[in-house]
N, C-alpha and C positions, 0 to 999 in steps of 0.2 A: 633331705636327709631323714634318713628313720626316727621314728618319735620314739624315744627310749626312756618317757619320764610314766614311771611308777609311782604315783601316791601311796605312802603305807601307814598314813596319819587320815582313813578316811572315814568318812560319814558311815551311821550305820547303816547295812545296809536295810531294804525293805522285805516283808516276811515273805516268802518263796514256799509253793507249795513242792519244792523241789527239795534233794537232800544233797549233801557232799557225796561223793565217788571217788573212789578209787582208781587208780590205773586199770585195777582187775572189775571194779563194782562200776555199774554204770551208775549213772542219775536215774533215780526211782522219781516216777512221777506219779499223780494221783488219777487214776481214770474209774469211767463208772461201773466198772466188775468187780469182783469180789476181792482183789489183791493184783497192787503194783506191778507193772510189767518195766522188764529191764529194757533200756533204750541202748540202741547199738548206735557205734560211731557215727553213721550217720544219722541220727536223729538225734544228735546234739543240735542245740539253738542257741541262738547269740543270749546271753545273761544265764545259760546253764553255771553248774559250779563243780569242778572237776579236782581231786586231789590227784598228782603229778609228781612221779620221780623224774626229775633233771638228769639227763645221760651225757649231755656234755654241750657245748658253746655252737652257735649257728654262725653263719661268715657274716650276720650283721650286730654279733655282737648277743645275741639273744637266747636264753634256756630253750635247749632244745628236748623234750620228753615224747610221752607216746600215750596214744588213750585209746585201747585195741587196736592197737597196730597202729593208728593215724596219727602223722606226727600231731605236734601241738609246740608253738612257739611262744614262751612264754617272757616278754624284758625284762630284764634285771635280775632272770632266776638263774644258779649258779648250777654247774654238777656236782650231784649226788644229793641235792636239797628235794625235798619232798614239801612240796606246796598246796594249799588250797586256790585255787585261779577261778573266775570267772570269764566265760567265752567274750572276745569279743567281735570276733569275722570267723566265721562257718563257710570252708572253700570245698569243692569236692578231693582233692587230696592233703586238704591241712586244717589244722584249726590253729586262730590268734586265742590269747588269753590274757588277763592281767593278772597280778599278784593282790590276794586279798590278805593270806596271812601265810608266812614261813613255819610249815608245822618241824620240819628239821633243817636246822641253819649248816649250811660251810664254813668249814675252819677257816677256808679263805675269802670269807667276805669279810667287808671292813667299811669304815665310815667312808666316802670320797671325800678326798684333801680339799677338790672346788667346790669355790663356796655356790658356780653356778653350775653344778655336774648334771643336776635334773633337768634344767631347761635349756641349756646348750645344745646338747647332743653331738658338739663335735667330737667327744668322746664317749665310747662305750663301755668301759670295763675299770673304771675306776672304782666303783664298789669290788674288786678281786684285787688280791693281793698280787704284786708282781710274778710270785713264782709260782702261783694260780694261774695267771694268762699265760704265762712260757709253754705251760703241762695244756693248760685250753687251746693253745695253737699246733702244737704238737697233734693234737687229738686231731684237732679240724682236719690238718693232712690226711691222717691216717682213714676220715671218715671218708675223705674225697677217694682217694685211693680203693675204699673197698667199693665203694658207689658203682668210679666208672671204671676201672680195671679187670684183669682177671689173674691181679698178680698175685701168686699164693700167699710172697712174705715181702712187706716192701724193704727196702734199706733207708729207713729213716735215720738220719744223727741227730744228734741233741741240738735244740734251735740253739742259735746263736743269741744272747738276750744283752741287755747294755749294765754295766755296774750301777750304774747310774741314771733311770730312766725319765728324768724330768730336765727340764730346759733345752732337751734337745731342737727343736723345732728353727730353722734359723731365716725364717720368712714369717711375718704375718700377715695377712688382706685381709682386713676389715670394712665391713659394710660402715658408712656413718650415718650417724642419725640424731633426736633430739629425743628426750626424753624431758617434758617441761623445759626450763632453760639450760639442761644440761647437757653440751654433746655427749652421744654415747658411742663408743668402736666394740663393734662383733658380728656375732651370727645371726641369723634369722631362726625363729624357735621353726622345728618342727609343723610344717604344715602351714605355716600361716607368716603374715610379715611383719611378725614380733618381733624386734631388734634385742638381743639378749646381749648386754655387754659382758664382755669379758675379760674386762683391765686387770692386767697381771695374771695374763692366763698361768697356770705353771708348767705346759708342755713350749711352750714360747721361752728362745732366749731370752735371759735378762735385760741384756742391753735393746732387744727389741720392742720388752714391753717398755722402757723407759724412752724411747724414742717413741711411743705412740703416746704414751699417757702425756709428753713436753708438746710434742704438736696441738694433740688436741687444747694445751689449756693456751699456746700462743694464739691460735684457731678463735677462741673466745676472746681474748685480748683484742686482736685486731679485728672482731666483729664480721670472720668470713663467714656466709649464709652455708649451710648445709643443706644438702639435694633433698628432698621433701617427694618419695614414692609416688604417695597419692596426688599431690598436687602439681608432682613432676614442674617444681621451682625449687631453685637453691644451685650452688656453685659442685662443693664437694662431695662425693659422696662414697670412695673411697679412699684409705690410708694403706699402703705399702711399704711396708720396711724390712728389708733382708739384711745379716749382716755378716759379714765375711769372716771365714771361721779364722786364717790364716793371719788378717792381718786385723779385725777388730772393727773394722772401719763398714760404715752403714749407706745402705743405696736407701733413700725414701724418694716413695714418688704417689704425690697427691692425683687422685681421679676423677675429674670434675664432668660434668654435666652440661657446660659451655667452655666459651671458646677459654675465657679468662680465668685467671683465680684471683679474685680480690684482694685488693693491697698486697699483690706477686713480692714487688722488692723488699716489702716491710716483715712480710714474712720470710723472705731468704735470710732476711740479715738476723732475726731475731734467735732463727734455728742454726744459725751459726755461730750466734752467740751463747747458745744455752747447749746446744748437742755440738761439742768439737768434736766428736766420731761421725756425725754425716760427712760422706765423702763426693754425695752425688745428693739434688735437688731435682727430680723430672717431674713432669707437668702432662698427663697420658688425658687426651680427650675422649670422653665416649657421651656420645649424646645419644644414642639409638637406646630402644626397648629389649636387644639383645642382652640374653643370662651371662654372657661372659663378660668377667671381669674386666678387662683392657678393651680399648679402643685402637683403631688404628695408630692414628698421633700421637707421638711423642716427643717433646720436648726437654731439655736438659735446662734449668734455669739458672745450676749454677752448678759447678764441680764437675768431676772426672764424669766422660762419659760413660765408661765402667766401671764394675765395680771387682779388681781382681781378686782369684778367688783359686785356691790348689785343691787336688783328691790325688795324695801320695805324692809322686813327680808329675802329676800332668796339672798345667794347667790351663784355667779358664778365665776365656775374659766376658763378663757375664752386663749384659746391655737390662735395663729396666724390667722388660718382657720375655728376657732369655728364660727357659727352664734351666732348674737345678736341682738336684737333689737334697729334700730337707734336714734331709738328717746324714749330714757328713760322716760323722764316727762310724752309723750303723754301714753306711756306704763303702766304704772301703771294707767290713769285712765280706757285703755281698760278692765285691766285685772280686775282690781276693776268692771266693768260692769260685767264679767264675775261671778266674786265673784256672785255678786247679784244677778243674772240670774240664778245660781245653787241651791244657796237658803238653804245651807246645815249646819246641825245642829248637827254634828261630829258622824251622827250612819250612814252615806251612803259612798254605795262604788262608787267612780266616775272610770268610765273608758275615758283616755282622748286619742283617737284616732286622728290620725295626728300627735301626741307629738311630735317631732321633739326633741330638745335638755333640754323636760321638761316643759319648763318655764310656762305655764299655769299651769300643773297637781304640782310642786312643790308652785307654789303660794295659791291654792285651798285645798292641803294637809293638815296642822293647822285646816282646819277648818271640815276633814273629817273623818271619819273612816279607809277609806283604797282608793288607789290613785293604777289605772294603766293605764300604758302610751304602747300606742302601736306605731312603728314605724317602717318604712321597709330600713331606710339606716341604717347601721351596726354603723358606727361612729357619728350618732346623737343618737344614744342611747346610746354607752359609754359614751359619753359627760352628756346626761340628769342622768346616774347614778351617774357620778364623782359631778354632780350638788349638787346630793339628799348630799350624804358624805358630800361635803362642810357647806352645809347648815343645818348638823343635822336632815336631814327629812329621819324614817326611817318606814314611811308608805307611802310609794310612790315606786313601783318598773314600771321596763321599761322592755317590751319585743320585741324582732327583730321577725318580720312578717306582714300579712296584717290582716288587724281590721275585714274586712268581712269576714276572715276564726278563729281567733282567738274568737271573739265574739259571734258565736254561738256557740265554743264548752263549753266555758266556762258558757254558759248559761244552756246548755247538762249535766253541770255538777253539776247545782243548785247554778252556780255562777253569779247570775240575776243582775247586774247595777240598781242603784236608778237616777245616774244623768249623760247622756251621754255629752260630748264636743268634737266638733271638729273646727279643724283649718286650712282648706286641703288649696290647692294653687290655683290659681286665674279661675282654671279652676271647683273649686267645687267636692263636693261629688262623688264620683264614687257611680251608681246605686245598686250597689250588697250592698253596704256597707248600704245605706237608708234603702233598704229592710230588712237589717239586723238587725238594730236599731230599725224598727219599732217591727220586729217579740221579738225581747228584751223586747221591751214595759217599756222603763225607765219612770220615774213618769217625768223628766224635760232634755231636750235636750237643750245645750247651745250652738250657731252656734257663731262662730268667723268669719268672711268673709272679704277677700280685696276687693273682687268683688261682686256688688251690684247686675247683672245680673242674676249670677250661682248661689248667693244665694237665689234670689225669685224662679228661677226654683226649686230648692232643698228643699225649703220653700212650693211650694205645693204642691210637694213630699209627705212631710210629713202630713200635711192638709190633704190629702187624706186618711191619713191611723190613723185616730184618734187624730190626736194632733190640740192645736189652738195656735195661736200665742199671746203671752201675749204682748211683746212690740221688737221695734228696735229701738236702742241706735247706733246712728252712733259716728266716733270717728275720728277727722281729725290727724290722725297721719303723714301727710308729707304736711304742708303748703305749698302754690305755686305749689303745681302738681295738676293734676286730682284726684288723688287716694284718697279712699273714707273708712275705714273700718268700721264695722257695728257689734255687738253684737243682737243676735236674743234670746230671753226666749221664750221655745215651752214648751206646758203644754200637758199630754194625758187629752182628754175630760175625763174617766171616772175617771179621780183622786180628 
């Protein structure tokens, strides 16, 4: 994760035979002629010191300005703040910087509410005020769009933002660890394998963090050893706890490092004692050196195998490892964008490429003819059929393969799409698959996107091969981060 901690309490610094610059003034340096020569962008060096107007928010959260034309990414600087920064990575098209001192501050910066916002980093934009990041993500499109487009004006709407932007979060994974004798659950800092706790984060439901902070101290009670990095000994070494928006009720599931969890029944019974909302006990092994979180194995030790879970009328029945969306509220009105953008009138057959565990093509189903969902992992497609059953929805089917080979042949076969959607992951559309859509020729292509970049790319992809872009609906599903997600409606011109 991006290192995003700014010191602005620091040491002085040491004498420079350098001076501050302006956006417009370079860094005067001392040479041996009669009078200072101006240094051009590139003859910046790492410890140079650059004054910087902030023009507006990068997609990882970071001030983005310009220092003769070169960008310059500066953490924690806000738009329209004008800063003093010191270099700290010199690239041939960018420069890093730090913040040494705020010469003009934003109205909308503000202290951050976490007491751990600097060393965490799971969050970016906590210093900006909420209706600061609404107008900062806004922007981000707008910059994507001029970037990779050549759309004179775009049709942006107002993001969608929450009244309410804290506790949303309805899953936690925390790393575990010790800190002296004390366990601690959170993130690793930036860069390095500093365990950062972050009990009672404030983007985490409530009854989440109170389900992590009870485990951990039954955890101490019953003397279970926690997994140890470096010395790779110890039992647990991560805590999982989601908990269901509909019904209250909580899936935890401990991540151990071997086969067993010590004192297993003493701790079932203790957390049943103390959390009457756990509704599921699972026990997930992962002994490998692998960065992902779950392991193969999962065991249920005690409660429901699932954990059920609704988004509007549909629902889901959600296994330990299942994906789900974290942020319910914000969810429903993306997908609600999406409704709209398909625009379907129960005779069209949508094919929803990327489908992943359903959840869009089951939502959009009620209101279509006929639903299919294409996906290439084996077990998000069992899950989005076990979805379709739960949910009663029995015109929705899920096939295991790729969209760019599936979708021509089934067009081959006089099985033409009215309305394409997709929802691919942060790196966008694969080309085979565009070219495929396009030769399909749906009357309405509906783009879901986390990423504002890959989606303008993909976006004149499409532009080019007949279609216009009716509107973007951005939708702030993760307040206080950078992350930005965006509904696109694409129309073919001759429809």
């Amino acid at each position: 994760m991006k290192d995003n901690k700014t010191n602005y309490s620091r040491k002085p610094e040491p004498k420079r035979t350098g001076t501050y610059s302006s956006q417009t003034q370079s860094p005067t340096r001392q040479h041996a002629g009669p009078s200072p020569r101006t240094a051009s962008a590139e003859e910046v060096r790492t410890g140079d010191r650059l004054v910087v107007t902030i023009k507006r928010i990068g997609i990882n959260g970071e001030g983005v300005g310009y220092y003769k034309r070169k960008a310059v990414f500066i953490d924690r600087a806000l738009p329209n703040e004008v800063v003093k920064a010191k270099v700290t990575q010199v690239e041939p098209g960018f420069l890093k910087a730090e913040i040494v001192e705020i010469e003009k501050r934003s109205p909308d910066r503000q202290q951050p509410p976490c007491a751990v916002y600097e060393a965490c980093g799971g969050c970016q934009l906590q210093h900006m005020t909420y209706k600061g990041q609404l107008q900062a993500k806004e922007e981000l499109v707008r910059e994507a769009f001029r970037r990779y487009t050549r759309l004179a004006e775009l049709p942006l709407r107002p993001i969608l933002g929450m009244e309410d932007p804290w506790g949303y979060r309805n899953k936690a994974q925390l790393q575990a660890g010790r800190d002296a004798e004390t366990i601690v659950t959170g993130l690793y800092a930036a860069g390095s394998h500093r365990l950062v706790d972050i009990s009672g984060c404030p983007i985490h439901h409530p009854v989440v963090n109170q389900v992590v902070e009870q485990v951990k101290a039954i955890m101490e009670e019953l003397h279970i050893s926690i997994y140890n990095e470096r010395a790779r000994k110890g039992a647990v070494r991560t805590i999982v706890a989601r908990v269901g928006q509909a019904s209250g009720q909580v899936q935890l599931t401990l991540i151990t490092a071997e086969e067993r969890i010590p004192h297993a029944d003493r701790l079932v019974a203790r957390v049943r004692e103390k959390l009457p909302m756990v509704a599921t006990i699972a026990h997930n092994i992962h002994k490998g050196k692998s960065p992902l979180v779950f392991g193969e194995t999962t065991h249920v030790l005690w409660g429901n195998e699932r954990l059920e879970e609704t988004l509007g009328d549909v629902r889901f029945s959600l296994s330990p490892r299942a994906f789900f969306q974290l942020n319910p509220a914000q969810t429903i009105k993306l997908y609600n964008a999406a409704q709209e953008a398909a625009a379907l009138s129960g005779t069209e057959l949508v094919v929803d490429a990327y489908c992943g565990t359903g959840t869009i093509g089951l939502w959009l189903a009620p209101q279509a003819r006929e639903v299919r969902g294409i996906e290439v992992i084996p077990e998000a497609v069992r899950d989005a059929r076990d979805n379709a059953r739960t949910s009663g929805i029995t015109n929705a089917k899920f096939y295991e393969g790729r969209a760019e080979r599936l979708l021509p042949q089934w067009v081959k076969q006089g099985i033409r799409p009215d309305v394409v959607v997709v929802d691919p992951p942060r790196t966008g559309c694969e080309r085979p698959l565009l070219d495929a859509i396009a030769k399909a020729r749906p009357a309405r292509f509906v783009y879901v996107s986390c990423n504002p970049s890959t989606l303008a790319k993909d976006c004149q992809v499409l532009l080019d091969s007949g279609y216009r872009l009716e509107w973007v609906q951005p939708v702030d599903m993760f307040p206080h981060t950078a992350h930005v997600e965006c509904v696109l409606k694409i129309c073919r011109v001759d429809t």
